[in-house]
N, C-alpha and C positions, 0 to 999 in steps of 0.2 A: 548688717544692712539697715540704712535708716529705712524709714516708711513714713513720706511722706503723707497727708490728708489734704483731699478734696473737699470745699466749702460751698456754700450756697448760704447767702443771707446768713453766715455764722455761725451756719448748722452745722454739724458735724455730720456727711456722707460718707465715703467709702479710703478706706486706704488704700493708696496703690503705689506702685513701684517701678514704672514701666521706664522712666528714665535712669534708675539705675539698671535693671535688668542688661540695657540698651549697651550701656557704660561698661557693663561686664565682660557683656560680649564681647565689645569693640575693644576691651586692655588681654582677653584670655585666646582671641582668635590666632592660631596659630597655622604655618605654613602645612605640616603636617595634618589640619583637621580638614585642609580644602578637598575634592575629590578632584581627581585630573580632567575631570570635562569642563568644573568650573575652571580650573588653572587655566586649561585652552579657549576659554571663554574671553578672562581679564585679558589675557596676552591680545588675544585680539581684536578687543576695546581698546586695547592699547597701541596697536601696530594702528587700527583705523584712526584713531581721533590725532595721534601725531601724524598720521599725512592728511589728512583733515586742517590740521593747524601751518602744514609748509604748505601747502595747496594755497594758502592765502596769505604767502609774503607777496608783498608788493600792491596789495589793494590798501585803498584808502582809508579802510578800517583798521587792516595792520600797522600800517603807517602811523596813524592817527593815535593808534594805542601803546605803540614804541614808544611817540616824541612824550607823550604822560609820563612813562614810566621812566623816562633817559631822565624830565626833569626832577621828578619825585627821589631818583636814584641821587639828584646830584652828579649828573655824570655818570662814568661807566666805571666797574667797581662791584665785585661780590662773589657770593659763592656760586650762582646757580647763572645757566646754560640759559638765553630766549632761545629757543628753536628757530634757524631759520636766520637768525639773526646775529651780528657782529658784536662780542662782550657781552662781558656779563656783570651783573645785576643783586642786588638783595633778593631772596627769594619771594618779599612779600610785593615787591615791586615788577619781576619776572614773571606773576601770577596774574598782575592785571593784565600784562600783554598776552600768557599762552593761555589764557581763559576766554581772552575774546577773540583770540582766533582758531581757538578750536571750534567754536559757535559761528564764525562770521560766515562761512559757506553753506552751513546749516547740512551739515555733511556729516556728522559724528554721529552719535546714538538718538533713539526714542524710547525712555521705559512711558510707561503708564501715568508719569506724572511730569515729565516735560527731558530736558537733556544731562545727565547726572556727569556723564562722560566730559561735559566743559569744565566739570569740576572736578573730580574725581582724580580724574588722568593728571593735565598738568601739576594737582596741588601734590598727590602722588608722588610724583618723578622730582617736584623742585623738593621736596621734603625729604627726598630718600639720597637727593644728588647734596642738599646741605649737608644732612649727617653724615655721607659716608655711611646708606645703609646699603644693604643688598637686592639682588632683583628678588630673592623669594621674601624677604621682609616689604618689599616693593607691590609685589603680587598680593599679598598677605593685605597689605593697606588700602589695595582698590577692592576687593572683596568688600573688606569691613564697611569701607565706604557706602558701595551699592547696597548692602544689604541693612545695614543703619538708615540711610538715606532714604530708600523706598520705602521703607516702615512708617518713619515719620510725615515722607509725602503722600502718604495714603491714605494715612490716620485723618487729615483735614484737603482731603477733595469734597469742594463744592456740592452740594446739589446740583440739579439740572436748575433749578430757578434761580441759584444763586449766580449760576455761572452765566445765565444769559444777561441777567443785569447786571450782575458786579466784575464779570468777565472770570480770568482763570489765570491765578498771580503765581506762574510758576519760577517764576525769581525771588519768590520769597522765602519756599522752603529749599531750593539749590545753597542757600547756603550752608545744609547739615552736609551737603555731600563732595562740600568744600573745608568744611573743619575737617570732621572723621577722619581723613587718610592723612590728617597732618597729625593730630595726635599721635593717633596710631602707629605713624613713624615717630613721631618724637620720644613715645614708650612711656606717655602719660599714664598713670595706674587710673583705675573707673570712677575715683571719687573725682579727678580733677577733668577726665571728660565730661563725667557728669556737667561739672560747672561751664566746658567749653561748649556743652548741649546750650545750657540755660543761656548762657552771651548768645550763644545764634539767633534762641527766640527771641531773646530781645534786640537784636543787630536784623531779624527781618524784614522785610522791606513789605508795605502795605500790599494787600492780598487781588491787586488789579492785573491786568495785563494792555495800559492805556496803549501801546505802540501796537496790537491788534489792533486799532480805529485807527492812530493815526500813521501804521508802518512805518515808525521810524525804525534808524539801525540802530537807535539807542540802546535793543533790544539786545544786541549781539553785545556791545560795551557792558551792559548791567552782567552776562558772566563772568567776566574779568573783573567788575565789582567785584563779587561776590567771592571768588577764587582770592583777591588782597586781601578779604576781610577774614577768607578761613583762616588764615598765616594768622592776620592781627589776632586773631582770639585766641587761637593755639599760646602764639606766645605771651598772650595775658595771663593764662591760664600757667601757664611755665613759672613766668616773673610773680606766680603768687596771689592776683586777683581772685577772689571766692564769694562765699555766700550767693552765691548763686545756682544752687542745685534743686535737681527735680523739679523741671519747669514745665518740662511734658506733663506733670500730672497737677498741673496749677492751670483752672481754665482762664482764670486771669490774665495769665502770662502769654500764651502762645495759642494752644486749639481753639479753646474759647471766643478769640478776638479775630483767627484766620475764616474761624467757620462761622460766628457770630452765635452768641449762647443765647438760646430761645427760650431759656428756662425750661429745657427741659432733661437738667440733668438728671440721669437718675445710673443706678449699677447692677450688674449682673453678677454672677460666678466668673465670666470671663470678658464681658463688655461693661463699659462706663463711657458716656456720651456726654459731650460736653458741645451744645447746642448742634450742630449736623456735624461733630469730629467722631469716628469712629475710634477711637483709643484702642479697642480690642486689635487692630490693624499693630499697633505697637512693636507689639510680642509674639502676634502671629506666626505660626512653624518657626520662631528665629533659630536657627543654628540647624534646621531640618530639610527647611526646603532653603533653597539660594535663587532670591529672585535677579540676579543679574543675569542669570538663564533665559530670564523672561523679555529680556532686551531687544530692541530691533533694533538694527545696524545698518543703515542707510546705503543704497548702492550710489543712490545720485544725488548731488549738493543740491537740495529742494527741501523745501516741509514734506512731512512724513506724508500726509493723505495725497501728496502728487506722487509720490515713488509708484503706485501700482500702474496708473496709466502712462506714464512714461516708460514701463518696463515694459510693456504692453506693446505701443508704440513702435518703440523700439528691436521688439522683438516680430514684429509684422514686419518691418521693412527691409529685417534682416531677411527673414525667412521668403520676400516674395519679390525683393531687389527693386521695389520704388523708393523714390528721392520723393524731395522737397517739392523738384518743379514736375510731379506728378499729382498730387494732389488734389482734390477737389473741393473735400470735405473730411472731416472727424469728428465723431460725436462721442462723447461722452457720457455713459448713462449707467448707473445715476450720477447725477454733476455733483461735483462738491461745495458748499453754500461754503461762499466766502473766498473762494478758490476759482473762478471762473471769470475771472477777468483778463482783458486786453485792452487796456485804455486809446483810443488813435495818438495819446503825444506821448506814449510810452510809457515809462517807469519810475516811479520818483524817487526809491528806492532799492536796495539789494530787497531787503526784506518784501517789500512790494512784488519784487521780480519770484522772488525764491516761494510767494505763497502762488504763483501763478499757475494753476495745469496750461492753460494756454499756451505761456511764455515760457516753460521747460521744456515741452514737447516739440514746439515749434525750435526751442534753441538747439534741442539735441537731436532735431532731422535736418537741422544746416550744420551744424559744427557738431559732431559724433562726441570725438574726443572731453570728455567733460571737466571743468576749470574754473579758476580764478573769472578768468577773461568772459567767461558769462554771461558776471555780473560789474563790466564794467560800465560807466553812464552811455558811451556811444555803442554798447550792444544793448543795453535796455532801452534806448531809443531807434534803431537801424529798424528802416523803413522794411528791410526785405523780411524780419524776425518779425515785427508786428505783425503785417499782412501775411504771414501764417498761420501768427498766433491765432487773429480773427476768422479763421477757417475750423479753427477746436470751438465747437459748439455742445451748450449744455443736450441730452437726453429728454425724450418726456416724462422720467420716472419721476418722483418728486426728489428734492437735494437731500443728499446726505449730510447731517449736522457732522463735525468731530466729537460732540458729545456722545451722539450713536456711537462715531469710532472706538473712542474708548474703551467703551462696554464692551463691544467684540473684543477688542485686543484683549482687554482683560479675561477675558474668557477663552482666549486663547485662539479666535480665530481672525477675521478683519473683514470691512466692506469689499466686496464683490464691486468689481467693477468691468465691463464691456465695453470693448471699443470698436465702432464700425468703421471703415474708413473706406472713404469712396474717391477713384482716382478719377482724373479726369477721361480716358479712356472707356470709360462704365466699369470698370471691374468692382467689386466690393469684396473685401476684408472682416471678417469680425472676429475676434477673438474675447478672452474674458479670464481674469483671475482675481483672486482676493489674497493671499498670502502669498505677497512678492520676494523674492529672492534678500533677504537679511534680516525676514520677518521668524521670530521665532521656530517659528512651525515649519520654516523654508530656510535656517539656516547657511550660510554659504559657508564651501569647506576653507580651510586654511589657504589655498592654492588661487581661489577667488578672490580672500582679503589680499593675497600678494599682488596678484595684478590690478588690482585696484590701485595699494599704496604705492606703486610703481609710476600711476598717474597721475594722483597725487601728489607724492614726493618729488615730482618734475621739475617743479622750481628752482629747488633747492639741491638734490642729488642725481647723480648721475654713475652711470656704470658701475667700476668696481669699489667705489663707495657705497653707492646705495644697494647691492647687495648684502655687502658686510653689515650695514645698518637692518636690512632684513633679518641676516641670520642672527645678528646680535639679540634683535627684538623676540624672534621665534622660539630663539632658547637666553630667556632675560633671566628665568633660575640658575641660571650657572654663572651670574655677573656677582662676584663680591663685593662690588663698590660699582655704585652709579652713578659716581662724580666721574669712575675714569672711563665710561661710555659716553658720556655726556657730548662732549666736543665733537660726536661723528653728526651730530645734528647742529649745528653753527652754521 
């Protein structure tokens, strides 16, 4: 094992190893080391984030990221499957499209550091459908992924003061969780992931999150970036490009510059800090604990901090049989800062719509069914969904930040939230939960994620197809080749 060294001013500080450690993991993990609750974990990041991805053929985002990758392809032509989609594709070019539409509903996963599943999953699937590899070699590769990926996106989370002024650049570290499961099927040995680690740090993309100010969907495109670019490095790293290893333990290179080094590196027995980057996060329990366990699984195409009061909502009007045109009032307490909008000319974006509690809750007490159709321009503008929306009013507790969020999640529980609802009859409503149904702690069984992907997949399958595409995905260990499932998703 080399051993790398950590610098400061030319000093000579600590040796560490944290990027090959990483590497080892990710070439020695085998199908047989996973335990069966992770197995049924992946399988069902996986069953979600592909009806997450046909959930949005046919928007303008899909659209828009097909006609890139038809030109880029040259036309049609290759080995890998779009989802959803007619012909196929180079897999690095199939990657821009099912990256950004696993993201474009905002319907897939939430770990602790932003959506791994936009990456994860499709790069996953086109990398196992190129080779001709298997669903447990398949399986085997989103593991490595999630648990590579969350190491390193947690090693450089912000401060709280960094994040309020420099914002929270979770497109920057998405792309280790876009290489990992492409190596990992390619059958790369650890020195040359290593080097496909060090191309990421350097292929990151600056550590902002500017489309939080100005909600564009640009936001949803940058995973399909980032999904092209895991393929591009993989296969640099195939074709022979190197000297680039152990960049995790170079502040230079990547922590240093995500977190900003404040001088005050210094090292432990088991931590080294390279200005606010927690490096001990690295290697933490690797191979012990599996944080893709720790994943929450969206029920509703929203940002994560609106799932609880929509479920909420939703689950009041089930249990006491008022509509839309009973309403009075709904309050929200505590409101979510940044989250609590309803503009009177609408929406100017998906993204816009999808951070809205407002605008979800009001979309999903007219239209149940949840979809594409959402988030099209004349339902983010339709007169009868706003003048709902403006009926969801903040609480007087003070806002909830997502940074608070965080912290809970990561601890394992999430913000409380209550909702009173007052009809116009006088009656009142209130109910209240914090760990909504996909939240870790509230897991949904197998039988939940089916009916789910069922609405989902609507687009795209029907009946006795999309069953079989069910059972295929349920038991994807038993698939030899996932080039010859591939076509049930076209």
């Amino acid at each position: 094992m080399r051993y790398n060294r950590l610098y400061k001013d030319n000093d000579f500080l600590t040796p560490t190893t944290y990027t090959q450690e990483l590497s080892e993991y990710a070439e020695q993990l085998s199908y047989e080391d996973i335990p069966p609750e992770v197995v049924e974990r992946a399988k069902m990041i996986l069953l979600q984030t592909i009806g997450a991805a046909l959930a949005a053929k046919g928007t303008p985002i899909a659209e828009k990221a097909g006609k890139m990758a038809r030109e880029a392809n040259g036309g049609p032509g290759g080995p890998t499957t779009v989802w959803g989609m007619d012909g196929k594709m180079a897999a690095v070019n199939a990657a821009l499209v099912l990256g950004t539409i696993s993201d474009a509903l905002d319907w897939e996963d939430c770990s602790w550091t932003g959506h791994p599943a936009a990456g994860v999953i499709p790069c996953a699937w086109l990398a196992a459908e190129e080779k001709h590899k298997s669903g447990k070699d398949l399986i085997t590769a989103i593991v490595a992924g999630y648990e590579v990926y969350q190491r390193i996106a947690m090693a450089v989370q912000p401060s709280d003061e960094r994040w309020k002024t420099k914002g929270w650049g979770l497109t920057s570290w998405q792309i280790f969780a876009c290489i990992l499961p492409v190596v990992k099927i390619y059958g790369l040995d650890a020195r040359k992931i290593n080097q496909a680690i060090g191309m990421g740090c350097e292929c990151s993309t600056l550590p902002v999150a500017y489309h939080a100010t100005t909600m564009s969907d640009f936001y949803h495109y940058e995973h399909g970036y980032r999904a092209r670019d895991g393929f591009l490095i993989a296969k640099s790293v195939e074709k022979g490009i190197h000297n680039q290893r152990d960049a995790l333990d170079e502040p230079r290179c990547y922590t240093g510059v995500i977190c900003g080094d404040d001088g005050s590196n210094g090292s432990a027995d088991t931590t080294i800090r390279s200005g606010e980057a927690d490096l001990s996060w690295l290697t933490r329990e690797l191979g012990e604990r599996y944080l893709i366990m720790d994943t929450l699984l969206k029920h509703w195409p929203a940002n994560m901090w609106v799932q609880t009061p929509v479920e909420l909502v939703n689950g009041m009007a089930k249990e006491h049989g008022f509509g839309p045109d009973d309403i009075e009032e709904i309050i929200l307490d505590p409101p979510i800062r940044n989250r609590m909008w309803a503009p009177d000319e609408g929406f100017t974006s998906v993204t816009h719509a999808q951070f809205s509690a407002p605008y979800v809750i009001a979309t999903m007490l007219l239209h149940p069914n949840p979809g594409a159709y959402w988030y099209t321009p004349e339902m983010m503008k339709d007169r009868e969904v706003i003048a709902l929306a403006k009926k969801v009013k903040p609480g007087t507790s003070p806002e909830d930040s997502p940074m608070t969020g965080f912290k809970q999640f990561r601890n394992g529980s999430y913000p409380m939230k209550t909702i009173t609802v007052t009809l116009k009859d006088g009656r009142t409503f209130t109910g209240s939960m914090d760990c909504h149904p996909g939240h870790p702690a509230n897991m949904m069984e197998r039988g939940e994620f089916v009916s789910r992907f069922r609405i989902q997949a609507s687009p795209v399958l029907q009946g006795e197809k999309l069953e079989q595409v069910i059972e295929t995905i349920c038991n994807i260990e038993h698939v030899d080749d996932i080039a010859s499932v591939s076509g049930m998703l076209a």
